[in-house]
PDB file of N, CA, C and O in Angstrom:
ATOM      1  N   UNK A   1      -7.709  -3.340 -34.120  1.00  0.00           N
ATOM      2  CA  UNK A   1      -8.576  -2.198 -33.850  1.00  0.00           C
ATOM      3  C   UNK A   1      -9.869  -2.710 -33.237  1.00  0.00           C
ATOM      4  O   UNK A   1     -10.497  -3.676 -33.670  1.00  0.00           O
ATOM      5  N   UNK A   2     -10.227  -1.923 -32.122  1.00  0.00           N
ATOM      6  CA  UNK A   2     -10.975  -2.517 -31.354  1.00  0.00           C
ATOM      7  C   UNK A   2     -12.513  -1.578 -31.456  1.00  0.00           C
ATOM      8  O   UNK A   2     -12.279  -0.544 -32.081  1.00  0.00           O
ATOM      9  N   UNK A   3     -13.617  -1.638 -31.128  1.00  0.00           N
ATOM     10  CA  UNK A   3     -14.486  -1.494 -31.820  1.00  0.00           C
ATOM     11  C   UNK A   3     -15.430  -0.911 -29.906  1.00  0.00           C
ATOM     12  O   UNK A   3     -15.391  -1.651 -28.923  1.00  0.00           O
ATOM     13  N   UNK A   4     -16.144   0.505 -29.910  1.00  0.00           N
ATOM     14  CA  UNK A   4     -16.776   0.914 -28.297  1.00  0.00           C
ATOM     15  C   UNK A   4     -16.533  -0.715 -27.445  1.00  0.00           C
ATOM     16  O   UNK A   4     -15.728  -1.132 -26.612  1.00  0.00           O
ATOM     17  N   UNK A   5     -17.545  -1.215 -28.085  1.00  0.00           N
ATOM     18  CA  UNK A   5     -17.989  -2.605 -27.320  1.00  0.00           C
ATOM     19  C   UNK A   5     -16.773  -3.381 -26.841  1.00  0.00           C
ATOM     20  O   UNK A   5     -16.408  -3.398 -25.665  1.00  0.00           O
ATOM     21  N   UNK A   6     -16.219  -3.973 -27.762  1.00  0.00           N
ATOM     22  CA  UNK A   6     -14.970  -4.444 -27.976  1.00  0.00           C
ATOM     23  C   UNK A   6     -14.095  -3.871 -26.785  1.00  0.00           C
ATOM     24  O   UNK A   6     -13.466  -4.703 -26.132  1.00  0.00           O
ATOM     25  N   UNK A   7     -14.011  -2.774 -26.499  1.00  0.00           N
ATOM     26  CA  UNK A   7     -12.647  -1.852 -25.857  1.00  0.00           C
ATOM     27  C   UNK A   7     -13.546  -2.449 -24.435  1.00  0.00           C
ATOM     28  O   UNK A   7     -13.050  -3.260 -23.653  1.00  0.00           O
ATOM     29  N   UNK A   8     -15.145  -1.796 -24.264  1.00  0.00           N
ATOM     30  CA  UNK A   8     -15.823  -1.822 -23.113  1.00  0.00           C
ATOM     31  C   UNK A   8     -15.314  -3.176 -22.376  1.00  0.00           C
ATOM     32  O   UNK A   8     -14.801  -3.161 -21.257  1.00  0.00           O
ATOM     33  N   UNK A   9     -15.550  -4.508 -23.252  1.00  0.00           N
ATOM     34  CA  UNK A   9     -15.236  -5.399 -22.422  1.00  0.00           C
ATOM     35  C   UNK A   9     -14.103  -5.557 -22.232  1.00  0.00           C
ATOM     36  O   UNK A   9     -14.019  -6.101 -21.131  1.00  0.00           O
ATOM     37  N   UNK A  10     -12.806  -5.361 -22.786  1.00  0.00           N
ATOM     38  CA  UNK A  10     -11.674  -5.918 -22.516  1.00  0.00           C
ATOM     39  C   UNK A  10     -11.406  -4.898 -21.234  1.00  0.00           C
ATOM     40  O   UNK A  10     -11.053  -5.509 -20.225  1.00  0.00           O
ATOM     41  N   UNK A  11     -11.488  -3.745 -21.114  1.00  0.00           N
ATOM     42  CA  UNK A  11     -11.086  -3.165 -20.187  1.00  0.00           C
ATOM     43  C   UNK A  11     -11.950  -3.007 -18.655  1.00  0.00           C
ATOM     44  O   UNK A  11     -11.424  -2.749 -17.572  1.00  0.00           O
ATOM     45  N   UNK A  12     -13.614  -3.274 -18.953  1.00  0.00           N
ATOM     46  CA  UNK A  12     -14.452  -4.490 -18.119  1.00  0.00           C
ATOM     47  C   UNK A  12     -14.961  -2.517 -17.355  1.00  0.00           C
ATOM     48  O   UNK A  12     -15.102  -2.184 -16.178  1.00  0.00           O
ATOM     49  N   UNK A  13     -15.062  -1.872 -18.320  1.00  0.00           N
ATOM     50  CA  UNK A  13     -15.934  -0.652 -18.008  1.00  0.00           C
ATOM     51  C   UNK A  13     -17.056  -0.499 -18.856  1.00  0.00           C
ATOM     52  O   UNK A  13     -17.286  -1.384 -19.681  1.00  0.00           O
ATOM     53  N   UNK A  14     -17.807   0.518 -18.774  1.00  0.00           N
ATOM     54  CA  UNK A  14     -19.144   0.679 -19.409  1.00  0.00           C
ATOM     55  C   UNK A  14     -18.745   1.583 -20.890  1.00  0.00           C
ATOM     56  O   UNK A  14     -17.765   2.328 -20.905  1.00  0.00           O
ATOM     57  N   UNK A  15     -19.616   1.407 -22.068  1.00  0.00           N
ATOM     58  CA  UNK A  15     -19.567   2.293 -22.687  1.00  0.00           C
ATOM     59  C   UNK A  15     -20.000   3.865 -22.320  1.00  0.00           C
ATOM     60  O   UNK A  15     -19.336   4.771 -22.822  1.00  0.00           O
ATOM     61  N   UNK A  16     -20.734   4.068 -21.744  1.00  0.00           N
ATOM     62  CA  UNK A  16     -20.284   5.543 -20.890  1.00  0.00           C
ATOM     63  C   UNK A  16     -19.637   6.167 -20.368  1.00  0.00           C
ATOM     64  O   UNK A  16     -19.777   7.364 -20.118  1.00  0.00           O
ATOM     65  N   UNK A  17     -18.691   5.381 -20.069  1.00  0.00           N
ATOM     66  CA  UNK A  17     -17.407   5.449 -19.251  1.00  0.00           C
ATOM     67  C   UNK A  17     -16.328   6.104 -20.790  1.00  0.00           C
ATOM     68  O   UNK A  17     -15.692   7.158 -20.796  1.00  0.00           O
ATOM     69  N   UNK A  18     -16.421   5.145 -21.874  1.00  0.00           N
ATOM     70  CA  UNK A  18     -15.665   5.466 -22.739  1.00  0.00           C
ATOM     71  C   UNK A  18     -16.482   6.193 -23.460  1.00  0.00           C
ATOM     72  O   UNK A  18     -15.560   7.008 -23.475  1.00  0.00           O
ATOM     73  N   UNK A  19     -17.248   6.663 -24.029  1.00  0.00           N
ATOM     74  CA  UNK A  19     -17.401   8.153 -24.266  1.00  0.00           C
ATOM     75  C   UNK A  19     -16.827   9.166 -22.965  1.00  0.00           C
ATOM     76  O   UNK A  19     -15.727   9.687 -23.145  1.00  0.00           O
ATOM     77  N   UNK A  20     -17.384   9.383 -21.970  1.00  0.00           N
ATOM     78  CA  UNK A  20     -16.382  10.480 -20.839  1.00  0.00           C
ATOM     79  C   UNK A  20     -14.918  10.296 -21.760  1.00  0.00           C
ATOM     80  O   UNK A  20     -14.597  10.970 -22.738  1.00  0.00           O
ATOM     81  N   UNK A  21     -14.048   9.025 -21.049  1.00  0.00           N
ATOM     82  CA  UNK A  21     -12.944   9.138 -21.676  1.00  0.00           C
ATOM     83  C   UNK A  21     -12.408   9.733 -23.252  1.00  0.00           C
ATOM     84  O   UNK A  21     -11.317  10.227 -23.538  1.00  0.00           O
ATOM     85  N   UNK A  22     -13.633   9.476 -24.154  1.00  0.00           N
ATOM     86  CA  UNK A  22     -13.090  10.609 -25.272  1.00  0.00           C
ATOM     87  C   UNK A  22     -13.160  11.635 -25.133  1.00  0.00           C
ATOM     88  O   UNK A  22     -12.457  12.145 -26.006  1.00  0.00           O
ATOM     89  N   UNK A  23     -13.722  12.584 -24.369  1.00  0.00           N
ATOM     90  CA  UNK A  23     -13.899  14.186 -24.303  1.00  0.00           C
ATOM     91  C   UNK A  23     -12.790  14.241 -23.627  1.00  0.00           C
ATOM     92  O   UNK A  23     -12.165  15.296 -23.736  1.00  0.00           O
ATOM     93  N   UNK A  24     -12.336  13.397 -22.936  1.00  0.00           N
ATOM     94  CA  UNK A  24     -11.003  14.391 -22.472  1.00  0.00           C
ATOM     95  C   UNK A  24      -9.517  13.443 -23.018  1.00  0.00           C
ATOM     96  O   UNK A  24      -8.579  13.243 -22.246  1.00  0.00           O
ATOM     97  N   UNK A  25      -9.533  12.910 -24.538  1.00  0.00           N
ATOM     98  CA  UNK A  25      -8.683  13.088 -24.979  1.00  0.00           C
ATOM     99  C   UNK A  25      -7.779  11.637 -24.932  1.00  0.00           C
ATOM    100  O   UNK A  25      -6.550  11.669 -24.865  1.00  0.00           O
ATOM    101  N   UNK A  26      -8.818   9.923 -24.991  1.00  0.00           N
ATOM    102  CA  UNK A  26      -8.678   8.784 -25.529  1.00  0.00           C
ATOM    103  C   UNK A  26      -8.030   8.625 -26.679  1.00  0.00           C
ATOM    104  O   UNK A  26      -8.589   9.137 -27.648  1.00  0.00           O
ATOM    105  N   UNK A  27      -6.913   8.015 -26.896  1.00  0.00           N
ATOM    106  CA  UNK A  27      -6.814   7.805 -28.241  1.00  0.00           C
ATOM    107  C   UNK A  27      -7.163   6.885 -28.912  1.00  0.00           C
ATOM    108  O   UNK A  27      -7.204   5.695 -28.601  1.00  0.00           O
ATOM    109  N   UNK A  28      -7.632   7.741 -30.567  1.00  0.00           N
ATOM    110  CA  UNK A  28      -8.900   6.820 -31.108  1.00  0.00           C
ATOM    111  C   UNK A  28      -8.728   6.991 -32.428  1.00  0.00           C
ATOM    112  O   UNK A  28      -7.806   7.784 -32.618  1.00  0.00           O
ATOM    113  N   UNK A  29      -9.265   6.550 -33.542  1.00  0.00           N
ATOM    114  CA  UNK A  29      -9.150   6.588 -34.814  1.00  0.00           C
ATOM    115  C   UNK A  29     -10.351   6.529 -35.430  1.00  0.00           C
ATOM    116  O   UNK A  29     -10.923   5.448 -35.285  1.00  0.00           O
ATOM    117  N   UNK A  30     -11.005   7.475 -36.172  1.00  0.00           N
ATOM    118  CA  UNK A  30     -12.011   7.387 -37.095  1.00  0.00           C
ATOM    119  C   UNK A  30     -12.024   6.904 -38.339  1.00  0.00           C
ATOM    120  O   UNK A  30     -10.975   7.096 -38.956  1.00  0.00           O
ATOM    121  N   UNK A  31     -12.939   6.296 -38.951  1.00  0.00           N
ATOM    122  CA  UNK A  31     -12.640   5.249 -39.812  1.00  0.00           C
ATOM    123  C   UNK A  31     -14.493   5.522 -40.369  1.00  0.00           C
ATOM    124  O   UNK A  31     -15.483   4.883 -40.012  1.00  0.00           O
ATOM    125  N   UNK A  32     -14.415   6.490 -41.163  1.00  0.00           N
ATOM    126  CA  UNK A  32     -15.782   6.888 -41.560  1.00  0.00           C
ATOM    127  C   UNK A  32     -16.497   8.016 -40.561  1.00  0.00           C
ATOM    128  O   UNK A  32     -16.118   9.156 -40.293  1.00  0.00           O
ATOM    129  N   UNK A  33     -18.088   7.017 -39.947  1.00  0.00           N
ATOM    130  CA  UNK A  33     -18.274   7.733 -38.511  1.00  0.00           C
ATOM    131  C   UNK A  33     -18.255   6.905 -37.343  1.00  0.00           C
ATOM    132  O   UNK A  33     -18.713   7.073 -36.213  1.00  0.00           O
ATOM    133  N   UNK A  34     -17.190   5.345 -38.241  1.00  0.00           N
ATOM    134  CA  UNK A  34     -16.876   4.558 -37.010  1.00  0.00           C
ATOM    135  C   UNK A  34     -15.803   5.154 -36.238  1.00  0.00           C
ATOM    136  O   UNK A  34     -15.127   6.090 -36.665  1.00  0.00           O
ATOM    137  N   UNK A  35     -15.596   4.446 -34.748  1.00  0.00           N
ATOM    138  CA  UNK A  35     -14.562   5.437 -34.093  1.00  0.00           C
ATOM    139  C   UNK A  35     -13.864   3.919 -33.677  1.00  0.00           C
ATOM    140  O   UNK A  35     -14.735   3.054 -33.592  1.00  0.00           O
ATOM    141  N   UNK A  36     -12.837   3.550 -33.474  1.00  0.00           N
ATOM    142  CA  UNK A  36     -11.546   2.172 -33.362  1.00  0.00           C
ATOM    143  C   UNK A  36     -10.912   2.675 -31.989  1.00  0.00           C
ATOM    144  O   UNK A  36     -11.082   3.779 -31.472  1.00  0.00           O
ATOM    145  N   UNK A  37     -10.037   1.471 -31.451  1.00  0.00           N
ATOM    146  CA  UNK A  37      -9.558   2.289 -30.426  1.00  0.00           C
ATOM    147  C   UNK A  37      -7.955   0.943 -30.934  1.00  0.00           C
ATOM    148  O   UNK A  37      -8.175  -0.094 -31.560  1.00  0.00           O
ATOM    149  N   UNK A  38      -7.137   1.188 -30.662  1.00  0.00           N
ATOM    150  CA  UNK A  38      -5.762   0.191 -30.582  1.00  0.00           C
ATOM    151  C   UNK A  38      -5.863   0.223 -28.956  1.00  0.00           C
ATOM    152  O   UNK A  38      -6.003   1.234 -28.267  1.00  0.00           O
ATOM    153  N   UNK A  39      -5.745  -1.317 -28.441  1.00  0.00           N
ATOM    154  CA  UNK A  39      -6.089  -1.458 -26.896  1.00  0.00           C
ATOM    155  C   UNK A  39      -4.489  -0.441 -26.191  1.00  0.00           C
ATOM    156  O   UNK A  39      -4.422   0.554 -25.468  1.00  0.00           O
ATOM    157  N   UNK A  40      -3.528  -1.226 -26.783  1.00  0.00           N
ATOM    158  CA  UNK A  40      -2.538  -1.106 -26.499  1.00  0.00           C
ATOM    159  C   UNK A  40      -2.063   0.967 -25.884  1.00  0.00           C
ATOM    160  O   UNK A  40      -1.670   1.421 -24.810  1.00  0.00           O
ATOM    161  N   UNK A  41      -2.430   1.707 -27.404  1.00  0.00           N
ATOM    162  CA  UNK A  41      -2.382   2.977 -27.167  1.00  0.00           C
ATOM    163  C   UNK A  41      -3.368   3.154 -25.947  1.00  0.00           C
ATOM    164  O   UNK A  41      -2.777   3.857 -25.127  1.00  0.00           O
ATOM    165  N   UNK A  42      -4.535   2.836 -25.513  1.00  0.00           N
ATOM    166  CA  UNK A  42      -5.679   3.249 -24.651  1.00  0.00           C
ATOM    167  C   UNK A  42      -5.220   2.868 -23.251  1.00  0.00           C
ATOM    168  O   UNK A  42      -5.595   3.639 -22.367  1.00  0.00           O
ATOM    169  N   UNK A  43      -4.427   1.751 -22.850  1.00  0.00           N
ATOM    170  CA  UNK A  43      -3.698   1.536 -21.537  1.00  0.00           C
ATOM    171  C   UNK A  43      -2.729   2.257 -21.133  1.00  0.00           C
ATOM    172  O   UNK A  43      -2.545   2.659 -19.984  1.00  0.00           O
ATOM    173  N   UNK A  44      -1.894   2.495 -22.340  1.00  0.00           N
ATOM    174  CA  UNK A  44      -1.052   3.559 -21.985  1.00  0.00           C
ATOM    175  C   UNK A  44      -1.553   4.900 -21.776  1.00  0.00           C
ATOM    176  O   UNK A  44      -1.084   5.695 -20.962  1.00  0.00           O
ATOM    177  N   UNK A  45      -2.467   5.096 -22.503  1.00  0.00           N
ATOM    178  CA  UNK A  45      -3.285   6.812 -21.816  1.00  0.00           C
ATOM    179  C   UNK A  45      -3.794   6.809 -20.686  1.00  0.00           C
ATOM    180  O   UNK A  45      -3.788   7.733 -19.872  1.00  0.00           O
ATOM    181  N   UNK A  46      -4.395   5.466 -20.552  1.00  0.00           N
ATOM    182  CA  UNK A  46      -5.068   5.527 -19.159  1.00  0.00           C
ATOM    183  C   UNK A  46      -4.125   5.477 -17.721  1.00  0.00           C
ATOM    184  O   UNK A  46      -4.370   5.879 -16.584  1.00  0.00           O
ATOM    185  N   UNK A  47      -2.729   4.675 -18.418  1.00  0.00           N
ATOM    186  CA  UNK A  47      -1.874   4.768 -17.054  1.00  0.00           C
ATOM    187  C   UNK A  47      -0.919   5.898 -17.271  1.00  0.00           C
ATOM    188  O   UNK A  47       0.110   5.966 -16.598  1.00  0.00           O
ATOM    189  N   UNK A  48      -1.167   6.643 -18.034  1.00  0.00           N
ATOM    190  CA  UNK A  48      -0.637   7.976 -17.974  1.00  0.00           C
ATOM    191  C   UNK A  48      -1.648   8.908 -17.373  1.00  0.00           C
ATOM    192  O   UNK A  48      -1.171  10.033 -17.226  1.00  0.00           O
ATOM    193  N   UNK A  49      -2.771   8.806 -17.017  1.00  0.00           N
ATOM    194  CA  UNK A  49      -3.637   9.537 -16.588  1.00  0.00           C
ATOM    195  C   UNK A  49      -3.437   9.307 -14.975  1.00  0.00           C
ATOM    196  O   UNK A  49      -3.158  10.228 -14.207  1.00  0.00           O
ATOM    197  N   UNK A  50      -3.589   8.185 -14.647  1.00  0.00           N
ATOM    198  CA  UNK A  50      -2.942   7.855 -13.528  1.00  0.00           C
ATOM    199  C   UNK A  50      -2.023   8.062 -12.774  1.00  0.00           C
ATOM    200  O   UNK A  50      -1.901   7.498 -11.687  1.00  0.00           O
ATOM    201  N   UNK A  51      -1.073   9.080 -13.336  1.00  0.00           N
ATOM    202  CA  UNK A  51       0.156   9.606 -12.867  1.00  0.00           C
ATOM    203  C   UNK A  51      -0.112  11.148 -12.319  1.00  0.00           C
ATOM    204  O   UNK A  51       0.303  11.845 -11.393  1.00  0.00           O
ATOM    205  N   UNK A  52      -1.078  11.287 -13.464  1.00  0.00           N
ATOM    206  CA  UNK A  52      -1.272  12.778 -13.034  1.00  0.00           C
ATOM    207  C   UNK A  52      -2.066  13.146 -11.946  1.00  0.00           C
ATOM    208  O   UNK A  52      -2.189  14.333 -11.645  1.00  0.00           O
TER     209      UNK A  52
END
């Protein structure tokens, strides 16, 4: 479980970028009022977004 920052760099975008991407529906996991991301699920949304 990967952590804003964490996700920001591996995927080498801004954390602004990934907030946008949660409003329209990142998958993510809350864990208190921390928010996690699994890299793995988040590539696949993103190259499913890509299709559309």
């Amino acid at each position: 479980m990967l952590t804003k920052k964490e996700l920001a760099e591996e995927l080498k975008i801004s954390i602004p970028t990934i907030d946008r991407q949660l409003k329209l529906g990142m998958p993510h996991v809350k864990i208190g009022k921390a928010i996690r991301f699994e890299l793995e699920e988040v590539i696949k949304w993103l190259k499913g977004r890509d299709n559309e």
